[in-house]
N, C-alpha and C positions, 0 to 999 in steps of 0.2 A: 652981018655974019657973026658977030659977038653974040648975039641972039640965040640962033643956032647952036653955037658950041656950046652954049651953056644948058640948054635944054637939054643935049644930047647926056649932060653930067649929069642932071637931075633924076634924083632917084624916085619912083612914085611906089610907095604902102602895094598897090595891087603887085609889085614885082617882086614886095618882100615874104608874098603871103606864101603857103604851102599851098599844093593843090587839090587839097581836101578843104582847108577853108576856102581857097576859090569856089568851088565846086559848092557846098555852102550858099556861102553869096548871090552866086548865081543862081540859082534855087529858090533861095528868098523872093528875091527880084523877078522869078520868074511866076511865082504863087502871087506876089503882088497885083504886077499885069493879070494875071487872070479873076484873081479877086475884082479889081477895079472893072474887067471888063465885064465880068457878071452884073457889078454897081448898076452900071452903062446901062447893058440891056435892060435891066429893071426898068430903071429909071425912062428911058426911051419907050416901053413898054407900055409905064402905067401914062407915060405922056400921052400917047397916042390914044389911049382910050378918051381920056381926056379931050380930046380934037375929035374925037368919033362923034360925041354924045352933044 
């Protein structure tokens, strides 16, 4: 239960931000995933050529 209450005090950086740098943030993180999933499909892409041939 000591657990609990104390997490409940704990404060985390994401609750101190504005919500323009949230927003930010989020945006970053979300150019990232799509970056990384363009990676992916390449990658999976030129693999499969690779198994074709």
């Amino acid at each position: 239960m000591a657990r609990f209450g104390r997490q409940a005090r704990v404060k985390r950086a994401w609750d101190e931000l504005s919500e323009a740098d949230r927003e930010v943030l989020l945006n970053q993180a979300r150019e990232r995933r799509e970056q990384q999933a363009q990676r992916d499909a390449r990658f999976v892409d030129a693999y499969s050529h690779r198994l074709i041939k």
